[in-house]
C-alpha positions in Angstrom: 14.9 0.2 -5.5 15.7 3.8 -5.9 14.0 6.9 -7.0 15.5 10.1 -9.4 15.5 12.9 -6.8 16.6 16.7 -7.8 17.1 20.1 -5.8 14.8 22.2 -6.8 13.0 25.8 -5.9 9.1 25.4 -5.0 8.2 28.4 -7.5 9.9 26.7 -10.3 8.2 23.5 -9.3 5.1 24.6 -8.7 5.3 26.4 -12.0 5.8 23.5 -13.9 3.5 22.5 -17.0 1.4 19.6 -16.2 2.4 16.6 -18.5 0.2 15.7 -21.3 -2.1 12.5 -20.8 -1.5 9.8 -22.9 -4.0 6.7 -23.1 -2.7 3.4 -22.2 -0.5 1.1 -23.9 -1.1 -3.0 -24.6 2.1 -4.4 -23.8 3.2 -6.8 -26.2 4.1 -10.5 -26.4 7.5 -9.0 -26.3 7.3 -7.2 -23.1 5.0 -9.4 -21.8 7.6 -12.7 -22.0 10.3 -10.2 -21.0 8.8 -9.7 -17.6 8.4 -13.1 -17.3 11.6 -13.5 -17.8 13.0 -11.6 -15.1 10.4 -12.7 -12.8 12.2 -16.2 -13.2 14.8 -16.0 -10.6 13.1 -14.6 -7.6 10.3 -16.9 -7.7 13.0 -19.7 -8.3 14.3 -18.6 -4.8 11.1 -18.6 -3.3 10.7 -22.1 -4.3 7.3 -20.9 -6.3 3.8 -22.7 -6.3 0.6 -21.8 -7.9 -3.0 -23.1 -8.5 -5.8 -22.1 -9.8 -9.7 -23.0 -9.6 -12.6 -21.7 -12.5 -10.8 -20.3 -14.5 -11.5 -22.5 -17.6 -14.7 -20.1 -17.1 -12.5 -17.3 -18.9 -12.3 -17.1 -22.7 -8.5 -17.2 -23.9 -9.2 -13.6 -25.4 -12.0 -12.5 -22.7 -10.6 -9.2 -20.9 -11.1 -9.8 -17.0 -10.0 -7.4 -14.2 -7.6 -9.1 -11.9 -7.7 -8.2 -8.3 -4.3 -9.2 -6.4 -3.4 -8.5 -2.5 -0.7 -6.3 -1.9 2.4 -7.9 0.2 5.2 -6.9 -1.5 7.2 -6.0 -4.6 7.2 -9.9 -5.8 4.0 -9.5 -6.1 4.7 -8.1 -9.8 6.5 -11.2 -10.5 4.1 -13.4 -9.9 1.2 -12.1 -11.6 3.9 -11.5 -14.8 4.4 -15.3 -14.2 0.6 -16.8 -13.5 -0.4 -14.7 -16.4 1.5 -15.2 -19.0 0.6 -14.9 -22.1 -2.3 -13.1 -21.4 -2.2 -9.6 -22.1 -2.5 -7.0 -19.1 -2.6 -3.4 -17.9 -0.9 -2.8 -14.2 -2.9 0.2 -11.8 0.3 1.5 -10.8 1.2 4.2 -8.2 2.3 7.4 -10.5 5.5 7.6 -8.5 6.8 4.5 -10.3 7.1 6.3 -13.7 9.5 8.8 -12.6 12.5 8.7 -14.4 11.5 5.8 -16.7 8.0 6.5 -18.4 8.8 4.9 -21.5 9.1 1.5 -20.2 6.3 1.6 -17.6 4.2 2.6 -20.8 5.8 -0.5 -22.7 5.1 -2.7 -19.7 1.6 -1.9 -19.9 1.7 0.3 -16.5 -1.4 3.0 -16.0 0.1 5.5 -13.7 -2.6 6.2 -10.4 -2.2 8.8 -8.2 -2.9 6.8 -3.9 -5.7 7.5 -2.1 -6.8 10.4 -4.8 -9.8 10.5 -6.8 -8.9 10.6 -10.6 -11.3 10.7 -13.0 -8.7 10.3 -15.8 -7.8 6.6 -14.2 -11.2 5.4 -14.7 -11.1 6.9 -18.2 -7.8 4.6 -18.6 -9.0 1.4 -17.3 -12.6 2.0 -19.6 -10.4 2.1 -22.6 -8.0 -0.5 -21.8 -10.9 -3.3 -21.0 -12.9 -1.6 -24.4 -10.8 -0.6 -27.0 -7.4 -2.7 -26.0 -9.4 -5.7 -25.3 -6.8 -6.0 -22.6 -6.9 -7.4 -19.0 -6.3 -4.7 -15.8 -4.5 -6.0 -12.8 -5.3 -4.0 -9.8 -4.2 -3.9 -6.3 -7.8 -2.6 -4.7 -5.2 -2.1 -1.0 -3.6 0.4 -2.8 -1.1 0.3 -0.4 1.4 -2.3 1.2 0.2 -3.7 4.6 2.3 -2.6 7.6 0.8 -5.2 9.9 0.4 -8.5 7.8 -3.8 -8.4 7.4 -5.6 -5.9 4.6 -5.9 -2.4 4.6 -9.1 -1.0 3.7 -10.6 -1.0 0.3 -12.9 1.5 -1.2 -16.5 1.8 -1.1 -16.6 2.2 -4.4 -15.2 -0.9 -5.8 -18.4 -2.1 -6.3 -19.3 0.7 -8.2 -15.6 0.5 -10.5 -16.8 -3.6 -11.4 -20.1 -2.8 -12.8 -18.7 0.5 -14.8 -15.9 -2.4 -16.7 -17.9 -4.9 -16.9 -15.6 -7.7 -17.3 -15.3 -10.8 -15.4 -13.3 -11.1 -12.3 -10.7 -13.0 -11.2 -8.7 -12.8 -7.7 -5.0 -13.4 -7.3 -3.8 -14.4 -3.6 -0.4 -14.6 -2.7 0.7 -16.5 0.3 4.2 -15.9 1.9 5.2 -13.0 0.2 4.8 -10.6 3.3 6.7 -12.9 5.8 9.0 -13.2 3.0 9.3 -9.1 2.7 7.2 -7.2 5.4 7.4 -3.7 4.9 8.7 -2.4 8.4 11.7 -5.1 7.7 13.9 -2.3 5.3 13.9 -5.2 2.4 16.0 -7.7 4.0 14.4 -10.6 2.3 14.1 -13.9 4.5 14.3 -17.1 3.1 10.1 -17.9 2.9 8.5 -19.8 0.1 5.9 -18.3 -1.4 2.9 -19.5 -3.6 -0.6 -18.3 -5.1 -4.1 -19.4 -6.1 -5.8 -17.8 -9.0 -9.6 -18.6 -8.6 -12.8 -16.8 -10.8 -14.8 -14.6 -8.8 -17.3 -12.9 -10.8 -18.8 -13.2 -14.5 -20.8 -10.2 -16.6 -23.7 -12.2 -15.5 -23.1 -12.2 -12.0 -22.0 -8.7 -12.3 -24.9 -7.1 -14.0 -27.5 -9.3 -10.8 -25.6 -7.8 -8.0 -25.7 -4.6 -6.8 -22.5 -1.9 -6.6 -22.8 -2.6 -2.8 -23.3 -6.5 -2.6 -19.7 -6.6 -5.3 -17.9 -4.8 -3.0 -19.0 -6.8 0.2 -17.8 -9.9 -2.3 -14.6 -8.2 -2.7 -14.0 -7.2 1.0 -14.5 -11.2 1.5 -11.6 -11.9 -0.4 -9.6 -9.4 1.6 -9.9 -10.6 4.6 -6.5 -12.7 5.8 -3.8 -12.3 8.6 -0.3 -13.6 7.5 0.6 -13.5 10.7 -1.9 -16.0 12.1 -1.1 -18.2 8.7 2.6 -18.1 9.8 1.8 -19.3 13.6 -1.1 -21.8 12.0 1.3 -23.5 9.3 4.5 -23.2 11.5 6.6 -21.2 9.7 9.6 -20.7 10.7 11.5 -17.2 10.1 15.0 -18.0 11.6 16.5 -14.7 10.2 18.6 -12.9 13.0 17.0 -9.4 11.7 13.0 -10.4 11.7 12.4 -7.7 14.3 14.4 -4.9 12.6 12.3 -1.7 12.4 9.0 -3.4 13.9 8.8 -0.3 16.0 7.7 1.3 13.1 4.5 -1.0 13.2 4.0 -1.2 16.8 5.1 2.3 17.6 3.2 2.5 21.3 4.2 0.6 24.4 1.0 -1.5 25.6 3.2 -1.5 29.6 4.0 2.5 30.0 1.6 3.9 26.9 4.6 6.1 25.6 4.9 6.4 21.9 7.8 6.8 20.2 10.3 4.8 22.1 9.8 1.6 20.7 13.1 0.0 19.3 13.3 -2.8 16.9 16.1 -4.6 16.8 17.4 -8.2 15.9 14.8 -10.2 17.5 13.5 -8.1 19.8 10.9 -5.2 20.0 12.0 -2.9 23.4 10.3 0.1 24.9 13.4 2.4 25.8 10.9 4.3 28.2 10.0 1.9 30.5 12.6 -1.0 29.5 9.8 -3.8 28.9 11.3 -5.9 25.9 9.5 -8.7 24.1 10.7 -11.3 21.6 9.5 -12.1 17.9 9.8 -16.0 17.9 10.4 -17.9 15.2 6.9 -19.0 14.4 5.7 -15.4 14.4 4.5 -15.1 18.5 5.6 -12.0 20.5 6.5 -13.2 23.7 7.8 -10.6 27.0 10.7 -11.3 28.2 9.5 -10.5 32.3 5.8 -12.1 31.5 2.6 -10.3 31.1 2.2 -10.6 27.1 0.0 -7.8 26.4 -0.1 -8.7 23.3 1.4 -12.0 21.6 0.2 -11.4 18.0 0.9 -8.2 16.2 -2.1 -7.5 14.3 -4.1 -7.5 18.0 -1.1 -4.7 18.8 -1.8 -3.0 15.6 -5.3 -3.2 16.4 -5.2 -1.5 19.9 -3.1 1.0 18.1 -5.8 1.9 16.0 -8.5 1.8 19.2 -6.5 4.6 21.0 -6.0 6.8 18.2 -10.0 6.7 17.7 -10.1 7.6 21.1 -7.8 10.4 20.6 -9.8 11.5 18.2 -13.0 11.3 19.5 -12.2 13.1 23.0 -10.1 15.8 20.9 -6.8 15.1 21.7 -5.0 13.7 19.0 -2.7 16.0 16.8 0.0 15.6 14.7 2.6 18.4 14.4 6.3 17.5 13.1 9.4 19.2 10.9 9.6 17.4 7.5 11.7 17.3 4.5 8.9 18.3 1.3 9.8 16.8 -2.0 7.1 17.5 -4.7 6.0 15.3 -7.8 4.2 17.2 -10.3 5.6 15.2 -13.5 7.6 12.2 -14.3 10.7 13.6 -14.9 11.6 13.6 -10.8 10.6 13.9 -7.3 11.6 17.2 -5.9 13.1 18.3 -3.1 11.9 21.6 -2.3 12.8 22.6 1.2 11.9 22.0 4.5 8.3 22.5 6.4 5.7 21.5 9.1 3.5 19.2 8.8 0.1 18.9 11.3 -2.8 16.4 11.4 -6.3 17.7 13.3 -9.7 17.0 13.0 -9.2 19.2 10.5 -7.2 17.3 8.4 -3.7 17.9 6.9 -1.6 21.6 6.5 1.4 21.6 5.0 3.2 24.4 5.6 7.0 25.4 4.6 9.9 26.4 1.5 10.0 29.5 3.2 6.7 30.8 3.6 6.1 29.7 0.1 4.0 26.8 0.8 0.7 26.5 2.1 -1.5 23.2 1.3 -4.6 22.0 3.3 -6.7 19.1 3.1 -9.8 18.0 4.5 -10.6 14.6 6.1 -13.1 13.1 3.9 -10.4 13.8 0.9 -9.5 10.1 1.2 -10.8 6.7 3.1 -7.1 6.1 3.9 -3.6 8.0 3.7 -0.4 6.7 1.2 2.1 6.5 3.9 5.6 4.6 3.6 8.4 2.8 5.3 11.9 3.6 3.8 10.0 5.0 0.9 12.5 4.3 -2.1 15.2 3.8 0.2 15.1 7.7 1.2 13.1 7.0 4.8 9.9 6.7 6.2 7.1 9.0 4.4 3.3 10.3 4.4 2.3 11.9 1.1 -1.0 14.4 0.7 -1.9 16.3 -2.4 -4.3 16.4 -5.4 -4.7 14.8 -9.0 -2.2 17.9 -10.2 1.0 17.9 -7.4 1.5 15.3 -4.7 3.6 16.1 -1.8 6.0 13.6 0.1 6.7 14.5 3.5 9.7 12.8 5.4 9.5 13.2 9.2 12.7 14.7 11.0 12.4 14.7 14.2 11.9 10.3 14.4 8.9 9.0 16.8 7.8 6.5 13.8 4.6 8.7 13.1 3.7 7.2 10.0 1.6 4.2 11.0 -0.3 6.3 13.2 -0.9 9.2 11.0 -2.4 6.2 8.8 -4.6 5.0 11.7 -6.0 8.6 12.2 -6.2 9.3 9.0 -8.7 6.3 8.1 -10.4 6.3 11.4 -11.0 10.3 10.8 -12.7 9.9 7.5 -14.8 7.3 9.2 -16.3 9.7 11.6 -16.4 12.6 10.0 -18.3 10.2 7.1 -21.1 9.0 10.2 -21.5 12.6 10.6 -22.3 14.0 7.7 -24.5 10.6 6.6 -26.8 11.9 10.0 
């Protein structure tokens, strides 16, 4: 899937009106069966199974809020397909409206800004549960996983249930991210994929619990590897490409600690630093060629990833400080490219920098509990956006070293220490 990109000045971007809020929109029957419809064919492929448990607790007409993981882009396709005919709302990043608002309205879509606080979303989802009488489907991740187990959820999520008060209802899709990992550049493998729909929480059970005790419920839910499914259930991934871009996840060597010179290709994952090279086997294992696995299961990898850029933090040394192409969204119109810039990454959070002198954009570490970062972002390449509620800014790294998973990492494990320090 592509994006509507344009050349444009920052002034004349910047400038721009902000565009006018409209409330949400209950898709009807028409729309609904329509993306049914052309769900049909990919879950056909994927050889599709579904189940579901409770939910005879849910009144036909009952608005609910329906939690889903995030894996991929099927993952539309199958709650268009498990829901059917019920009517629902989709949280859905703003950068899928540009260049086709009409229909994201029509589909029921509420545009949401990652990993930024927006008052105006919560306004949204109030008036869709209260005055549409319609469901909301939400992705709590926010954001695709890059290493097959959840990304973190917000504290506040607790806080969001109680404020709709509707029932809820988790979605969980199996074999959808082996199907379509995100460091993989959408070269789909042949993986079947199901999903079990099972009642969670009722207005009673909601209204006894606390805003903290919900959200430890909802962590619960979120807690898989699809990794360790894959090696547990024996699937078997035979495509010739299931290593392709894995560097991007597992960016540091675990032999030589260089970062940067990881290369994913085929079915192998190889340090060009120090030449180790390790296999991705069929079942999902990495195995070293020369012996010694460091590490034979990726999220463990991802994992130690995260443990030395804590450490980097915490002893002061980490930093982030890179040429990147800026394109701006400030309306739905396009993205726009405005020029070129630097971007760094301190303790001190993010600076944009660039279009000449022009632009000049900081922001601070407890902004956000995580970061909206991308691999081949619309098909354009590999991406970390910053920004506000009014303009969001999508940086593209030039100058390679796949710096995008651990911007991420620091990002998250930043606002986790700069949150224990101002809590003491």
């Amino acid at each position: 899937m592509k994006i509507k990109t344009r050349e444009l000045s920052y002034e004349k971007v910047i400038a721009m009106k902000p565009e006018k809020h409209f409330p949400p929109k209950k898709p009807s029957r028409f729309f609904r069966k329509l993306l049914k419809t052309l769900s049909g064919s990919d879950l056909k492929a994927t050889h599709f199974t579904f189940s579901s448990e409770g939910m005879e607790r849910l009144g036909k007409d009952e608005p609910a809020l329906f939690l889903m993981n995030h894996s991929s882009f099927i993952d539309l396709k199958i709650a268009a397909t498990v829901l059917y005919p019920r009517p629902f709302n989709i949280i859905c990043t703003s950068d899928g409206f540009v260049g086709k608002k009409g229909l994201m309205r029509k589909l029921g879509c509420i545009p949401a800004k990652k990993f930024i606080t927006d008052a105006a979303l919560v306004r949204d989802m109030l008036y869709t549960v209260r005055e549409l009488q319609s469901s909301l489907l939400m992705y709590p991740e926010a954001s695709y996983s890059f290493d097959g187990t959840a990304t973190p959820l917000p504290d506040s999520i607790g806080k969001l249930i109680k404020k709709l008060d509707v029932p809820v209802v988790m979605i969980r899709t199996k074999g959808a991210f082996l199907r379509d990992p995100l460091y993989n550049m959408l070269q789909l493998r042949q993986v079947d994929v199901s999903a079990g729909m099972r009642y969670v929480l009722s207005r009673e059970d909601i209204a006894s619990k606390s805003a903290e005790e919900i959200t430890e419920i909802v962590r619960g839910l979120f807690s898989f590897d699809y990794f360790r499914e894959q090696q547990q259930e024996r699937i078997m991934i035979t495509e010739p490409f299931r290593a392709d871009g894995l560097n991007r996840v597992l960016y540091k060597c675990p032999a030589c600690k260089a970062e940067g010179k990881m290369q994913g290709k085929g079915i192998t994952l190889r340090c060009t630093g120090c030449g180790k090279t390790w296999q991705l086997t069929e079942d999902g294992f990495l195995k070293a060629e020369e012996g010694g696995d460091d590490f034979r299961h990726i999220p463990d990898w991802y994992r130690w990833e995260r443990e030395c850029v804590r450490e980097e933090l915490e002893s002061g040394r980490y930093s982030l400080d890179i040429p990147v192409t800026i394109r701006m969204m400030v309306d739905t119109k396009c993205v726009y490219t405005v020029g070129k810039g630097r971007l760094t990454h301190t303790t001190e959070g993010f600076h944009l920098t660039g279009c000449g002198g022009k632009l000049d954009y900081r922001q601070k570490p407890l902004s956000s509990y995580s970061l909206y970062s991308d691999f081949f972002w619309y098909e354009l390449g590999d991406m970390i956006c910053i920004g506000n509620p009014k303009v969001l800014y999508y940086c593209f790294p030039e100058s390679g070293g796949d710096v995008v998973a651990k911007t991420r990492l620091a990002a998250e494990e930043l606002f986790k220490l700069k949150s224990a320090e101002r809590k003491k």
